[in-house]
N, C-alpha and C positions, 0 to 999 in steps of 0.2 A: 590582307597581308599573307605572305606564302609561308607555308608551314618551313620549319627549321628540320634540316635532317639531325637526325640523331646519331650521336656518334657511339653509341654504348656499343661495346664491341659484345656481340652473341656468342651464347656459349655453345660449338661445334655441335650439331646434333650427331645422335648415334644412330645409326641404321639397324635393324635385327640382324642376326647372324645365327645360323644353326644348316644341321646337315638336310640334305634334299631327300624326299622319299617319294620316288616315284611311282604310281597306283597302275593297276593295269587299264586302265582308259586314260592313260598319257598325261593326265594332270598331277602333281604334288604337294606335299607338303610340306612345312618347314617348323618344326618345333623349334623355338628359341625364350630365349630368357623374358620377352615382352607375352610369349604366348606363341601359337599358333597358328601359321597364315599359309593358306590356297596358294598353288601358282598355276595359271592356267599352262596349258603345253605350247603356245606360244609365245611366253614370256620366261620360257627359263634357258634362253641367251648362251645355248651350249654347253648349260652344264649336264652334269652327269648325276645317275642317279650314287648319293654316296656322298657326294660333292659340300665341301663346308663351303654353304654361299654367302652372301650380304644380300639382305633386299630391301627393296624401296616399294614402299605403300600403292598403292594402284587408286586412283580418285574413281569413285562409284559412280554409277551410274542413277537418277533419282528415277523416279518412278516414269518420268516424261521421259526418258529419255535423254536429259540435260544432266550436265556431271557435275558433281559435288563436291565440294569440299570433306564433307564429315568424313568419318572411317563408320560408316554403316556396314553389315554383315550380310554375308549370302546368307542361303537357308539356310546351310550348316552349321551357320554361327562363326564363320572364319571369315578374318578379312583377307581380300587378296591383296596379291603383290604379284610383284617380279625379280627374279636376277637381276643385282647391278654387276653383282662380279663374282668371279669364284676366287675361293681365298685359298683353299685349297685342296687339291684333287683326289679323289679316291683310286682311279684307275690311271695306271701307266701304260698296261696292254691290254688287251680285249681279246675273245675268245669270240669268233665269228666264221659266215663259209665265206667261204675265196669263189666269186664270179667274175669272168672276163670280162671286159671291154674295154680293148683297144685304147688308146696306150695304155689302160691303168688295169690293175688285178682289186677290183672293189670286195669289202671284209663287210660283210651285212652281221651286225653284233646278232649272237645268239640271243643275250640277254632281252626281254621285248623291253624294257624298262630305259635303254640305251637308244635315240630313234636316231641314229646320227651312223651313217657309212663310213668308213676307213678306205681310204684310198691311198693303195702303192702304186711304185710302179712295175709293170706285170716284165719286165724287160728285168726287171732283178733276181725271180723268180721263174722263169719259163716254165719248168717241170710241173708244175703246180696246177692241176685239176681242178672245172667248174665241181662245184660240191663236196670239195675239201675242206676240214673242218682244221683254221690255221688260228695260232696266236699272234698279234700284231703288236708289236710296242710303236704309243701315237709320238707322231714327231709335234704335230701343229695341234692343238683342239679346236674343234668347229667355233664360227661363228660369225655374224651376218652377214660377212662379207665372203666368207672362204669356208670350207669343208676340209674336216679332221684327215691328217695323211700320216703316214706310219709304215714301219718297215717289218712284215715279215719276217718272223724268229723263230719260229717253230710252226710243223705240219703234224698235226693231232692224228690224223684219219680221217677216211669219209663220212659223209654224214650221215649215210645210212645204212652205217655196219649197225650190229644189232646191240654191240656195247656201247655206242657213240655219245648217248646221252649221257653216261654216266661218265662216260671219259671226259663230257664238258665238263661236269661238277667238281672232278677230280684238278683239272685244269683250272677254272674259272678258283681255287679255293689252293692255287698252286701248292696241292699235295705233294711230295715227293716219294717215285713210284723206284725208283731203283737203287741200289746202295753202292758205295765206292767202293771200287778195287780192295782198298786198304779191309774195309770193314768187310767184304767176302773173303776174303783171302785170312783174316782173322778167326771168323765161324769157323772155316775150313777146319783152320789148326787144333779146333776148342775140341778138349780131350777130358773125358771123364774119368778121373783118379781116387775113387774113391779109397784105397790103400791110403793114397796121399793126405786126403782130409781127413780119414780117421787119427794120424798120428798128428794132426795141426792140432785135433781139441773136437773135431766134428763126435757127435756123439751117433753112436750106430742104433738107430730106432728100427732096423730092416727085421726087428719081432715083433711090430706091433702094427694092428691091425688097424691099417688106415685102407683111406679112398676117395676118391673125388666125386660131383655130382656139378654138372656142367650142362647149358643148353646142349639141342641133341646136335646142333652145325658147329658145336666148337673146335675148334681146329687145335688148339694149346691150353693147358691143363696146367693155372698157373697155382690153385689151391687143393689141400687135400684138408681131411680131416680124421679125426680118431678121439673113442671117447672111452674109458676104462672106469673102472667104480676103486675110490680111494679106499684102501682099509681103516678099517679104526686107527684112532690115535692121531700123531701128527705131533708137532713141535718144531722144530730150527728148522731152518733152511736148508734142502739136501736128505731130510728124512722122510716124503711123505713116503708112505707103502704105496705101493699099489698091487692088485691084484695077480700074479704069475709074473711081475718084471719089478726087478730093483728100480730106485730111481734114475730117472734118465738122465737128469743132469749130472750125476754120480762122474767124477773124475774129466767131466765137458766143461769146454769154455762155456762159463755162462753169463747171464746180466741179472741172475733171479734174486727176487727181492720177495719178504714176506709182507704183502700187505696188512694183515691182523695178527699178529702172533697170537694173540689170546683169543682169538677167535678160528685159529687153523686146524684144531682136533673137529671141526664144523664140516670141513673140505670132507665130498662127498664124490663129488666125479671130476674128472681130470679130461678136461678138453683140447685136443691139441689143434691145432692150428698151424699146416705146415705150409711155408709159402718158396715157391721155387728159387733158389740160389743165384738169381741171374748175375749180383757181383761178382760172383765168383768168374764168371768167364767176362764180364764188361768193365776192365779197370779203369780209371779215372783217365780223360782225356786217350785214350786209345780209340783207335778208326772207327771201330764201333760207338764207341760213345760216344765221338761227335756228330755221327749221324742219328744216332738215337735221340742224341738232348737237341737238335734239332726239329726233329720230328716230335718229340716230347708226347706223344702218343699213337699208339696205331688206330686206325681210322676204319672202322665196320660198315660198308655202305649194303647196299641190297644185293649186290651179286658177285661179290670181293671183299678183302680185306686186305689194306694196307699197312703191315707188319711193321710195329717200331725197329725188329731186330731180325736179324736176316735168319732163312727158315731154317737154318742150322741151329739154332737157338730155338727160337721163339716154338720151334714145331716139333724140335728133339732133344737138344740135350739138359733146355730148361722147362721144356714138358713133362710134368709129372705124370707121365702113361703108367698104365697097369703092368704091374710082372715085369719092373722094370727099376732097379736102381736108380734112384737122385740125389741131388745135395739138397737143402731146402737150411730157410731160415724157420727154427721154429718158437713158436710160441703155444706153453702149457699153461692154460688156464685152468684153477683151481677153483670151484663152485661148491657150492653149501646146495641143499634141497630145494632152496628157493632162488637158486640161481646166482646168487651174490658173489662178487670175484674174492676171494678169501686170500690170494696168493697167485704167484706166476714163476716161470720160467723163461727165458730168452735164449735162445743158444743155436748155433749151424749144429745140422744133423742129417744123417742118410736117411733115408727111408723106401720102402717098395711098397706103391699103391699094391694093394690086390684086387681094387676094381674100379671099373670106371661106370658113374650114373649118370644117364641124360634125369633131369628135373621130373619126366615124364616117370619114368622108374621108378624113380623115390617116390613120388607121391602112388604111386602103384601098392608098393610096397608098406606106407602108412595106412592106408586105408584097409590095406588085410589085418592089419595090428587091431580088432576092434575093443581090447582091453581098455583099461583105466590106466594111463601114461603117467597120472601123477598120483596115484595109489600106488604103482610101485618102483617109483622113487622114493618113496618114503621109509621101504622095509625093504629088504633083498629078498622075507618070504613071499610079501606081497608078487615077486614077479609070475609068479607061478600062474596066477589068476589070468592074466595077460595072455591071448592067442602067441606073440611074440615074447617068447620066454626068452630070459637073460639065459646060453647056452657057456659062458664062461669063457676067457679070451685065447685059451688055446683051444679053444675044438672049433675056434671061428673059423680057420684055416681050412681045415675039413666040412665045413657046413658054410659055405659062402652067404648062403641067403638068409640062414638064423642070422649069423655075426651081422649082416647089413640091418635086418629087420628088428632088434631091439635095440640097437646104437641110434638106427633114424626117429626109432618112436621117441625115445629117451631126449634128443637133440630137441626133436618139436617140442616138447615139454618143455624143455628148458628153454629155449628162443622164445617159448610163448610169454614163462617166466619172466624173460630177459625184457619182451617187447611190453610188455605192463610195467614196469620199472619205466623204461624210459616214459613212456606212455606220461606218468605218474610226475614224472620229473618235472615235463613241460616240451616232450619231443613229439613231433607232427610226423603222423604218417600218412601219405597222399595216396587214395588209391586210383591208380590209372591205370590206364589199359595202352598197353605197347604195340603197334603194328607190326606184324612182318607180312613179308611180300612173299607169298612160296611161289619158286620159279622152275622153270624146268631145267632139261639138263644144255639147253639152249638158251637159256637163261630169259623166259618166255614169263611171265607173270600167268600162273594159273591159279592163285587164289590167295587170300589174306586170312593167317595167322596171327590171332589176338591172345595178347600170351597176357593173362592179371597173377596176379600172387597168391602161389599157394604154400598149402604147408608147408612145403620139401622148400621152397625158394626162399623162405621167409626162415628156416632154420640155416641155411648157408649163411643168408643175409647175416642174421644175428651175431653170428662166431664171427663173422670177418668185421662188424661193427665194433666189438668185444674185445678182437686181437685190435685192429685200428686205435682205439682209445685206449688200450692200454700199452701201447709201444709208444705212444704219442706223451700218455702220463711219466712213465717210464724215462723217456730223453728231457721232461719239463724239469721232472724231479731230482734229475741228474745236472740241470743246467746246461744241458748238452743240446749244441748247434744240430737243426734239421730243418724240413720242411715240413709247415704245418697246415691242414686244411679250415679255415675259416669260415664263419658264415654269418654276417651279422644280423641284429636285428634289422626286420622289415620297416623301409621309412612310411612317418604316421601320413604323408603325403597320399603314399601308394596305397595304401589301409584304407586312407577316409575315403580313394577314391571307389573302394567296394560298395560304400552304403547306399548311394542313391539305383545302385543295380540290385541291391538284395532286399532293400526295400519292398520291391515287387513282391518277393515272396512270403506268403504269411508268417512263417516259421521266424522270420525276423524279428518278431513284433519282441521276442522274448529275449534278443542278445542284447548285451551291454554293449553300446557305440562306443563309449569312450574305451571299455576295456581292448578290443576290436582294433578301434585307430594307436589304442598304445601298444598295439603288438604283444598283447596279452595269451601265449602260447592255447590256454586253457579254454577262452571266450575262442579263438580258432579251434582248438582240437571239436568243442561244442558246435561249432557251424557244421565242419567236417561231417560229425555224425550225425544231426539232422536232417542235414539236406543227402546223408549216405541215397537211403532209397527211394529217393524221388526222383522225377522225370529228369529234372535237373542237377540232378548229382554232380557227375563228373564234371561239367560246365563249373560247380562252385568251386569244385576241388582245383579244375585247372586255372580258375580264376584267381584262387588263393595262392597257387603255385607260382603265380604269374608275379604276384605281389610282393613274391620274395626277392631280395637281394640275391646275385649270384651264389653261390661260395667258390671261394679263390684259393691260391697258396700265395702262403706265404712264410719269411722263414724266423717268425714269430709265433709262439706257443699263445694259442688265444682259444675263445671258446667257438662252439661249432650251435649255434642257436635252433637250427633244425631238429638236431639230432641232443638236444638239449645235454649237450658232452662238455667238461669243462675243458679238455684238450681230447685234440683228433688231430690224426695222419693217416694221410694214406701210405698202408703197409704192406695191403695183399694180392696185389697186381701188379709186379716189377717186369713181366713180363712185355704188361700196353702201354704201362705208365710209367713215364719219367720220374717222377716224387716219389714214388715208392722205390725204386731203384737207390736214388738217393738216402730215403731211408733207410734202407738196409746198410748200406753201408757208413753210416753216423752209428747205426746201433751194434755193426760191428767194431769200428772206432773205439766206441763207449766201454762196451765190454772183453774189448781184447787191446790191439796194440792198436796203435793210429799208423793210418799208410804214411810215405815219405810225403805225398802229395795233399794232404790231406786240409793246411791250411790255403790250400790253394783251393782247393774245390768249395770249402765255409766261406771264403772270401765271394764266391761267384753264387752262393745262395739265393739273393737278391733276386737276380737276374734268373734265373731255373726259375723258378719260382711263379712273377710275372709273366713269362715267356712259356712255362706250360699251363700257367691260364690261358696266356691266347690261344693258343694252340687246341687247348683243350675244346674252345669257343668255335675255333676253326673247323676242328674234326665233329660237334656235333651237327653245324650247319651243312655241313656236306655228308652227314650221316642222315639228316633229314631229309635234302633236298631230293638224296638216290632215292630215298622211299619214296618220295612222290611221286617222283618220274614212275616208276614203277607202279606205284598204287593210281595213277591216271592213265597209265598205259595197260591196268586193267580195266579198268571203266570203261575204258573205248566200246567193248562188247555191249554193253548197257543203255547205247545213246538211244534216248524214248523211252527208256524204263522209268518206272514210277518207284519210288523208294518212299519211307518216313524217317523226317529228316528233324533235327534239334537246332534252332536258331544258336548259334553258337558267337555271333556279331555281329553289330548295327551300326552301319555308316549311313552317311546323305547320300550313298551311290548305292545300296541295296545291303542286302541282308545275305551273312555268311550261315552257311549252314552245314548240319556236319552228320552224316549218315552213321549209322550202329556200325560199321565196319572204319572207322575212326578219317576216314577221308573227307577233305572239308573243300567247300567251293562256294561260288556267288550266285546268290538271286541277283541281278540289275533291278535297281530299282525301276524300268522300263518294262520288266515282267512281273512286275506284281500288280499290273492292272492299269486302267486309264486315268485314275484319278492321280491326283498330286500328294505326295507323302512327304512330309513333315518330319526333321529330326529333329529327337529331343536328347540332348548330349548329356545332359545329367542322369537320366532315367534306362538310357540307348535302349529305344522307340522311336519306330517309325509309324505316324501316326495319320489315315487316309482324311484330305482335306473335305472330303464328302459323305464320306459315309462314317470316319470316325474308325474304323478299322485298323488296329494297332498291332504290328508285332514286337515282343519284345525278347530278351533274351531268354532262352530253357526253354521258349516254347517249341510244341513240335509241330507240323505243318509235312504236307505231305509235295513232294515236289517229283519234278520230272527232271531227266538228265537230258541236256542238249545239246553242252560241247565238252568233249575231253580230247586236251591237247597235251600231249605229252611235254612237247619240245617248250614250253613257256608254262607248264605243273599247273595247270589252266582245267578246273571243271567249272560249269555254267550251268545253274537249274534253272527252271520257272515252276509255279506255284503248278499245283496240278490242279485240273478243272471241277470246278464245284466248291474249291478252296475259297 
C-alpha cells in the first residue's frame, strides 16, 4: 500500500545570519547566533567583506569522497557554508586605482579583502590617469552572472605619491579633511577679550603659576595645571587660604561646592586643573559646531592630524601656549595628604601658562628630585630635606625650574596616592605599550617609538581622571543634563572565554574562575600582576583588555567600571573631543545662566552621544590602520631578518606573532613545516600531527621576515631554521 503524504505543514527553517569577515587568504567567516561557520572564497556569491549575509550549510564531503548529509567540521572545527544572499551591504563606494581598458575605466578595490573590480565607463571620466587612486560609488554588486559597475565620484591622488596610503585610510574611514566656508570664516573672526570675560565673572588666575606637559609632537595645548599648598585652617565655601593669593573663586562665577565641611581644615594642596575655553568661541549650532559635532573627534594618524576645529582654534586661540593669555574652564581640587578630594571649585578663568613640558621633561625633571616626595608632604619643614625644595609661589616666576620641580615631585606623590585609591577601589590599570612611527621630514618611516607610562604621564593622567569624576559628580549631583562616559561590566561570556588560554599558564592554577568569569575587578587586577613580568605579560594584559566592554557615552550618569568611578565625563579635552565640549557647557549652564538654545541642544544629547561613539570607533580604526601602514612600511628594510617573536594568536591557517617593537604579522600555517597542524580552539594550539609539536599563545619562537606589504598592512614570517 503506498505510503500517504503527509499534510503537516513545517515550520519555515531559519538560515544563519551574521556579518562576513574576510581573512587574507580569501576565505571567511560568519559569526552568527547558531555559531560560527567557514565560507570558502568561491562561495561568498558577491558579497562583500562587511556584508550582513544569510547562509545555507554546505553538505560535507565523507572521507571517500561521497557527500553527506551530517554537518561534520573541518579541522578548525567550523562548519562550512555559503552566501545565499546579502541582506545587507556594508559598502556603497570603494576606494581603488582607476586602469584603462577600453570602453571601461576598471576600479581594482585597494582593500585585498574586496576581490571584485568596479567597472565605469572610461567615456565619463576621460581625464583620469592609469594609477589614480579614485572613490567609486557601485551601481550594480557583482554576481555570477555580471560584475559590480559604479560611477566615479572623487579622484584621491596617485597611488604612488608618498602620502597615498594614508590618504586611503583617511578615505576608505571617510574622514572629513576640510572645514566649511561658514566655519573658516567663524575662526577667522574668533577674538580674544579677556577685558570682556573678566567683567562676565571669569576669575583672573594670570598670578598663578601654571603649565602644561604634553607629548613632544603636540600641536595644541588643551590642559594646564598648577598646584599651591593650602594654609592652615579652612571652613565655608570661599575661604580656603592659600599661600601668596586670596581665594580664586573670591567674587567668580562659580559651581563650587564643599565636599566634607568637617573634614576641610584637612585640605592640604590645591590642584588646579585648567582646561581650555573652547565654548567660549563654539556656540551651540554655529558653522563651527556643526562641523565639529560632526566630526566629533579629531583624528591622530602617523603623519597628520585631522583637527575637530579649525587651526585658528584648535592651534591658537584655544591653545594654552606659554607666555600667553587664555580663557580656560577651571577646575580646583582640594586634597588632604593622602590625596582625598576634601572640596572643589568649578568656574571660567584666564590664566598664562609659563611653561610648556614635553612628558620627556617632566620625567627628566622628577628623576633630579632624588628626596622623599611623601616625607615632605607631610610637614612643609620636611621640604627642605628634598634636592627639589619647595621655593614658595612667588619666586617660582623668577626660578622657572625650582617652581616646576617641586610642584611635579609633589603631583607624582599625589597621582601615586590617587592611583592606589582607585587601585584599592576595584580600578584596572592595563600596562601597554603605544607604538609611534618616527618619520622623517618626508614623512619616511625611520624608526618606532614605544612610548609606556611613566611618572610624569601618570601624574597628568591622574588630575585629568580626578577633574573628569568630579565634574561628572558635580552635574549627577546637581541633576543636571550632560554627557557621561560609561563602561560596563565585562560579559561572564567573554571572561570565561580567558580560562581555557590561561590555563596554559602555571600561574593560573592559583586564580578564582568563577571570581574571574564574574568580572570580579580584584581576581583581574591579581592576573594583571602576576603574569606583569613574564614572557607573556602584555599578551594577558591585551587579552584582558580585549575582554572588556567598550566605554561609550551616553547622556546618562552611570558608573565607569574600568576606572572603578561612580560617575565619569569626559571634561579635559574640548579641544579633540565632542563630549567634552558639550560638557563644558552644561557646566557652564549649571553654574551661571542657561543659553537661549540650550533646551535645544539637552534635547539632541541622545544623538551627540552615540554619534561621538561612532566616531570615536571610526577615528581609532584609522588611527591604527596609519600606524600600520607605516610600521610595515618600515619593515620592508628587514625582509630575511631574523627577529624573536611572541606567539600572540592561533588560527587553523597559522600563528600570529608579534615582535618587541609591537608589529604583529602571520606564520601560514604552510611555514611551519611539513607536517599537518592540528587546531585546538579551546586551548588556541596548534598541535604537529607527527611529532606533537605545539605552539601556543605567549610563547616565543624565533622567526624570519618574508613579506612586508605596506599597501594591504601585510607582514609574513616563517619559523627560523633550527626552530
Amino acid at each position: 500500500m503506498p505510503r500517504s503524504r503527509s499534510h503537516t505543514r513545517r515550520s519555515p527553517r531559519s538560515n544563519p545570519r551574521g556579518v562576513l569577515d574576510v581573512r587574507p587568504g580569501g576565505f571567511a567567516f560568519v559569526r552568527t547566533a547558531e555559531g560560527e561557520f567557514y565560507v570558502p572564497e568561491s562561495k561568498m556569491a558577491g558579497a562583500f567583506d562587511g556584508d550582513l549575509v544569510e547562509l545555507a550549510l554546505l553538505p560535507v564531503q565523507s572521507k571517500r569522497g561521497s557527500r553527506a548529509n551530517g554537518n561534520s567540521h573541518r579541522p578548525d572545527e567550523k562548519p562550512a557554508a555559503r552566501v545565499l544572499r546579502v541582506i545587507d551591504r556594508a559598502h556603497d563606494t570603494l576606494i581603488g586605482r582607476y586602469e584603462g581598458a577600453e570602453p571601461f575605466g576598471v576600479v581594482v578595490p585597494e582593500d585585498p579583502r574586496i576581490p571584485y573590480d568596479v567597472f565605469t565607463m572610461r567615456a565619463d571620466r576621460p581625464d583620469i590617469e592609469d594609477g589614480t587612486l579614485v572613490r567609486v560609488r557601485i551601481s550594480t554588486f557583482p554576481s555570477r552572472a555580471s560584475a559590480a559597475t559604479g560611477v566615479v565620484e572623487e579622484v584621491l591622488g596617485h597611488a604612488d605619491d608618498e602620502r597615498a596610503l594614508v590618504d586611503l585610510v583617511i578615505a576608505r574611514h571617510k574622514l572629513e579633511t576640510s572645514f566649511s566656508e561658514g566655519a573658516l570664516a567663524e575662526a577667522r573672526a574668533a577674538v580674544l577679550d579677556v577685558d570682556a570675560a573678566l567683567e562676565e565673572g571669569y576669575c583672573d588666575l594670570r598670578g598663578r603659576f601654571t603649565f602644561t606637559i604634553d607629548p613632544a609632537d603636540a600641536r595644541d595645548f588643551d590642559d594646564a595645571l598648577s598646584l599651591e599648598r593650602v594654609s592652615a585652617g579652612g571652613g565655608e565655601h570661599g575661604i580656603f587660604g592659600v599661600e601668596g593669593e586670596r581665594s580664586a573663586a573670591g567674587g567668580c562665577l562659580s559651581g563650587s561646592k564643599t565636599v566634607d565641611v568637617r573634614g576641610i581644615s584637612a585640605a592640604r594642596w590645591r590642584l588646579g586643573v585648567h582646561i581650555a575655553d573652547v565654548s567660549r568661541y563654539v556656540p551651540w549650532n554655529s558653522s563651527i559646531d556643526l562641523d565639529a559635532r560632526r566630526r566629533a573627534t579629531s583624528v591622530y594618524l602617523a603623519d597628520r592630524v585631522i583637527p575637530m576645529l579649525p587651526e585658528e582654534l584648535s592651534g591658537d586661540l584655544c591653545s594654552l601656549r606659554p607666555n600667553e593669555d587664555r580663557l580656560t574652564m577651571t577646575a580646583d581640587l582640594y586634597l588632604d595628604n593622602e590625596s582625598r578630594l576634601v572640596g572643589y571649585d568649578l568656574y571660567p578663568a584666564v590664566i598664562r601658562s609659563a611653561a610648556r613640558l614635553a612628558y620627556d621633561e617632566a620625567q627628566n625633571l622628577l628623576d633630579e628630585c632624588s628626596g622623599n616626595p611623601g616625607q615632605s608632604a607631610s610637614d612643609a619643614s620636611s621640604q627642605e630635606s628634598a634636592q627639589c625644595p619647595y621655593a614658595g609661589d612667588h619666586a617660582d616666576f623668577g626660578n622657572l625650574h625650582d617652581g616646576l620641580a617641586w610642584r611635579l615631585q609633589q603631583l607624582s606623590f599625589l597621582a601615586q596616592r590617587r592611583a592606589a585609591a582607585r587601585k584599592a577601589a576595584g580600578g584596572l590599570d592595563f600596562d601597554t605599550v603605544e607604538a609611534r612611527v618616527k618619520l622623517d621630514d618626508g614623512d619616511h618611516p625611520i624608526g618606532v617609538d614605544l612610548r609606556r607610562k611613566t611618572d610624569a604621564t601618570s601624574l597628568v593622567e591622574e588630575a585629568m581622571i580626578l577633574a573628569n569624576e568630579t565634574v561628572a559628580a558635580h552635574l549627577c549631583g546637581a541633576g543636571f543634563p550632560g554627557i557621561f562616559r560609561v563602561h560596563e561590566r565585562p560579559a561572564a561570556e567573554s571572561l570565561e572565554g580567558l580560562v581555557p588560554v590561561f590555563q596554559e599558564f602555571s600561574w593560573f592554577d592559583a586564580v578564582d574562575r568563577n571570581k574571574l568569569i564574574a568580572g570580579d575587578p580584584r581576581e583581574l587586577q591579581r592576573i594583571l600582576a602576576v603574569s606583569a613580568n613574564r614572557s607573556e605579560g602584555e599578551l594577558v594584559s591585551s587579552l584582558v583588555l580585549r575582554s572588556m566592554k567598550r566605554a561609550v557615552y551616553r547622556p546618562v550618569c552611570d558608573s565607569h567600571y574600568g576606572l572603578a568611578s561612580a560617575a565619569y565625563a569626559h571634561f579635559t579635552s574640548p579641544i579633540r573631543r565632542y563630549p567634552d565640549l558639550v560638557v563644558h557647557r552644561m557646566l557652564k549652564a549649571q553654574i551661571g545662566r542657561r543659553p537661549e538654545k540650550f533646551d535645544q541642544e539637552v534635547s539632541a544629547l541622545s544623538w551627540i552621544a552615540e554619534h561621538s561613539s561612532d566616531m570615536e570607533r571610526e577615528a581609532e580604526k584609522a588611527a591604527r590602520e596609519s600606524q600600520e601602514v607605516k610600521l610595515v612600511e618600515y619593515m620592508e628594510q628587514f625582509i630575511g631578518r631574523s627577529f624573536s617573536a611572541t606567539v600572540s594568536g592561533v588560527a587553523a591557517y597559522g600563528l600570529y606573532v608579534r615582535l618587541d617593537n609591537t608589529v604583529e604579522g602571520l606564520i601560514p600555517a604552510k611555514n611551519l613545516g611539513a607536517e599537518y597542524f592540528a587546531f585546538d580552539p579551546e586551548r588556541y594550539r596548534l598541535i604537529g600531527q607527527d611529532t606533537g609539536t605545539t605552539y601556543r599563545l605567549g610563547q616565543r619562537v624565533p622567526v624570519v621576515l618574508t613579506l612586508a606589504d605596506p599597501r594591504s598592512r601585510r607582514l609574513d614570517f616563517r619559523l627560523a631554521r633550527g626552530c
